[in-house]
C-alpha positions in Angstrom: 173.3 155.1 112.8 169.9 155.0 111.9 169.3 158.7 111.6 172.4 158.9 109.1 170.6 156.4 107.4 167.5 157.9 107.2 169.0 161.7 105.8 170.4 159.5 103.5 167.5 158.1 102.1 165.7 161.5 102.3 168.2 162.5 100.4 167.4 160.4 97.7 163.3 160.3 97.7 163.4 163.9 97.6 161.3 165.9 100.1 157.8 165.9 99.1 156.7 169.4 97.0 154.4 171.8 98.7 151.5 170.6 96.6 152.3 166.8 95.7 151.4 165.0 92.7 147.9 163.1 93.2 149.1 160.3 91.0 153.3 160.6 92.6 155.4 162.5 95.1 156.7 164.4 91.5 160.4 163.0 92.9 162.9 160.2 92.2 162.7 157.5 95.0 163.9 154.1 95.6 162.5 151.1 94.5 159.9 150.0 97.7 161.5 146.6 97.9 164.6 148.4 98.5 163.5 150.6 101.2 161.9 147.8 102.6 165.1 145.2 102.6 167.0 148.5 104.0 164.5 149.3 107.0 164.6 145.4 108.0 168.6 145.9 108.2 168.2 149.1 110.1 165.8 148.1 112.5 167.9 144.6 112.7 170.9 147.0 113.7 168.9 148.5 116.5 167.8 145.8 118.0 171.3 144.7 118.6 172.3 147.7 119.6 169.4 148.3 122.5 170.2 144.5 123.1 173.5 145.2 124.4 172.8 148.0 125.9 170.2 146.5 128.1 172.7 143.5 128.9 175.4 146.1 129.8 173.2 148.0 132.0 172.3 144.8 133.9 175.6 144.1 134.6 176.6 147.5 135.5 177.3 146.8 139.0 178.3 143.2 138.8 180.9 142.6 136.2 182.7 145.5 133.9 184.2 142.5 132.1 180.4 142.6 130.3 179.9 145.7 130.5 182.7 146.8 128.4 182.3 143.6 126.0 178.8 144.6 125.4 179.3 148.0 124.7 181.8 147.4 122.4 179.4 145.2 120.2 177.0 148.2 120.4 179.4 150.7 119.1 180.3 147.7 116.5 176.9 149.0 115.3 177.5 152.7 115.4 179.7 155.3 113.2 182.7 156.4 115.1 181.6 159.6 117.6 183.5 162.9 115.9 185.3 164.8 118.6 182.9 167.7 119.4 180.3 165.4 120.2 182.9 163.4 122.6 183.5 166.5 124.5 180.3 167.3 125.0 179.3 164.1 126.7 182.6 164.6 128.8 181.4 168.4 130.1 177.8 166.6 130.7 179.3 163.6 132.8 181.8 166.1 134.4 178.6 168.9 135.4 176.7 165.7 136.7 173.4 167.1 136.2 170.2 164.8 136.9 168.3 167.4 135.1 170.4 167.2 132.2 169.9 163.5 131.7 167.0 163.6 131.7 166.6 166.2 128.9 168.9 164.9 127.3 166.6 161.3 127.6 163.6 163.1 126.4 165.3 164.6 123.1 166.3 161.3 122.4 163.4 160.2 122.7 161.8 163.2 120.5 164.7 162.6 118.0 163.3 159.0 117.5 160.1 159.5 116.7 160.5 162.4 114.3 163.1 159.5 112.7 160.4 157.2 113.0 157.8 159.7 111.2 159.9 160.5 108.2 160.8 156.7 107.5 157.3 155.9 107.3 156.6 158.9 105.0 159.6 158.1 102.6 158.5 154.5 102.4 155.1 155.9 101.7 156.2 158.0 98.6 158.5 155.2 97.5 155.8 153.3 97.3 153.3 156.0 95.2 156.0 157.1 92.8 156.5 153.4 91.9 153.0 153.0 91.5 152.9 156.2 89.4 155.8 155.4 87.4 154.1 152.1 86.6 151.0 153.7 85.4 153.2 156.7 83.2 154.8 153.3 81.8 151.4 151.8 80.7 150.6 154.9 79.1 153.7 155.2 77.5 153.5 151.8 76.0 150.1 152.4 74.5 150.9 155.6 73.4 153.7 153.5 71.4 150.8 151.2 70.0 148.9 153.9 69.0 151.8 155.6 67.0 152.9 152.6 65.4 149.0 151.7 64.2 148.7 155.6 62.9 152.0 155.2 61.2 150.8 152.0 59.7 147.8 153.0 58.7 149.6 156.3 56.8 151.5 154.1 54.8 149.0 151.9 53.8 146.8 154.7 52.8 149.7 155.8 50.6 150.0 152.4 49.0 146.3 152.2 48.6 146.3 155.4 46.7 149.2 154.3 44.4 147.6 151.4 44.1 144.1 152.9 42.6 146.1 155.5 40.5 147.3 151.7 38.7 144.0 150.6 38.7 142.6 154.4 36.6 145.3 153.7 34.5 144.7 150.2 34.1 141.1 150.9 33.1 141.9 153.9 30.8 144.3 151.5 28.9 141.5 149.2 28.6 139.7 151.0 27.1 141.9 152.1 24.6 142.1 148.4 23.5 145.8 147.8 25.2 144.8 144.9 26.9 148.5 143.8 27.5 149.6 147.0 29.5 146.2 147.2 31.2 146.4 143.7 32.5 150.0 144.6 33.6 149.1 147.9 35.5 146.3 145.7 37.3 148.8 143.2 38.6 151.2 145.8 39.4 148.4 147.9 41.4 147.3 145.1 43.0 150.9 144.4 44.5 151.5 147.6 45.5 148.3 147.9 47.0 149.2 144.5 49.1 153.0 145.7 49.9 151.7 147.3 53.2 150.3 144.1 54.4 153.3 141.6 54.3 156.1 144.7 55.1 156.7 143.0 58.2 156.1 139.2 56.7 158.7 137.1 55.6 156.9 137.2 52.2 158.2 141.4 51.5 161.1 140.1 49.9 159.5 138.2 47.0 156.5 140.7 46.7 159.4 143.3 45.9 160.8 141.0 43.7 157.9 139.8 42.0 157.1 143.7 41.5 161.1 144.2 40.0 160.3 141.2 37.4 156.8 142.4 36.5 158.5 145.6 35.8 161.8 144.6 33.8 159.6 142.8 31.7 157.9 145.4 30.9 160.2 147.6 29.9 161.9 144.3 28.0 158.6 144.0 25.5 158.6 147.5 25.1 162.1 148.0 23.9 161.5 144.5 22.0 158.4 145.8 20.3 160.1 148.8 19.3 163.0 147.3 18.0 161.4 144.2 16.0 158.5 147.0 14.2 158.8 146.9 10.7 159.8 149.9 8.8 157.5 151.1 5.8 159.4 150.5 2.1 159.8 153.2 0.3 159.2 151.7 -3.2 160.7 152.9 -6.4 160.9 156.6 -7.1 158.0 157.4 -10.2 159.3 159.8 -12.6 157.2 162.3 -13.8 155.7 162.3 -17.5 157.9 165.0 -19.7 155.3 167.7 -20.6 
């Protein structure tokens, strides 16, 4: 049971690269609370199992009642044995071999601490991927900062320089003597310059709108200028003296 368990989670960490990652094992892996929760249930599962066992082998030669009832709780704990490896402990029983046991004790026992060996390695690299993956997420967040105060700061360059192309204009007006349209190009250069710093206020809105109004009344005294200017009289038509 537990080695199943155990290619299974190898299956899933990944085995470790030939040159590994100094900051990760360069592989997807489990989360280390999970391999932790799962290697209390495994060794949980064991302990049962040897439990039994041990109890059945007790009471080998005094009651097969407990013998067989404790057995059958161990293999409660086990996969179901496929049929090739059924035979084989048949021919071994049936050969009788005291030699045989005990290789076959000793490969067990081999088995189980190779088991042991790579359980401890994948909670290892469970646990330095997660801490690798933490620090890639750190990074990644202020990565995130940084692009969002780069792109901030691009737009509110381009604001600013709209802003002082109002202001030239605002000036050159002035001194033209159109003191109406120069104070207007001020107060719109000084909204657009101050757009970028309430984009994400609740106060965008009625900056955008202020700078629609500003503008629309603009144009309104323009057009209203134009059409209230009086047109020159062209006064009566002088005729000439006959030569």
């Amino acid at each position: 049971m537990r080695l199943i368990l155990v290619i299974a989670t190898l299956a899933l960490t990944g085995c470790p690269t030939t040159n590994p990652d100094t900051q990760g094992t360069g592989t997807a892996s489990t989360d280390p609370a999970d391999m932790s929760k799962l290697g209390t249930q495994i060794d949980k599962s064991d302990q049962r199992i040897a439990a039994s066992i041990a109890v059945a082998s007790e009471n080998a030669d005094k009651s097969p009642a407990v013998v067989r009832a404790e057995l059958g709780v161990a293999a409660a704990y086990l996969p179901k044995a496929d049929a090739q490896a059924v035979d084989y402990v048949r021919n071994r029983v049936a050969r009788n071999n005291p030699e045989e046991y005990k290789r076959a004790e000793e490969a067990g026992r081999k088995l189980l601490a190779v088991i042991e060996t790579n359980w401890n390695k994948a909670e290892q690299d469970a646990a330095k991927n997660k801490a690798a993956l933490d620090n890639a997420n750190k990074q990644i967040a202020a990565l995130k900062v940084e692009i969002e105060q780069v792109r901030t700061e691009g737009v509110r360059n381009a604001f600013a320089v709209a802003a002082g192309i109002c202001f030239l204009a605002s000036l050159a007006m002035a001194l033209l003597g159109q003191y109406m349209r120069s104070v207007a190009a001020l107060v719109i250069g000084g909204a657009i310059g101050g757009l970028p710093f309430v984009f994400n206020s609740p106060y965008f809105v009625p900056a955008v709108g202020f700078l629609a109004v500003v503008g629309l009344l603009l144009v309104w005294l323009r057009f209203r200028k134009t059409a209230t200017c009086p047109q020159p009289i062209d006064g009566p038509e002088e005729k000439s003296p006959n030569p």
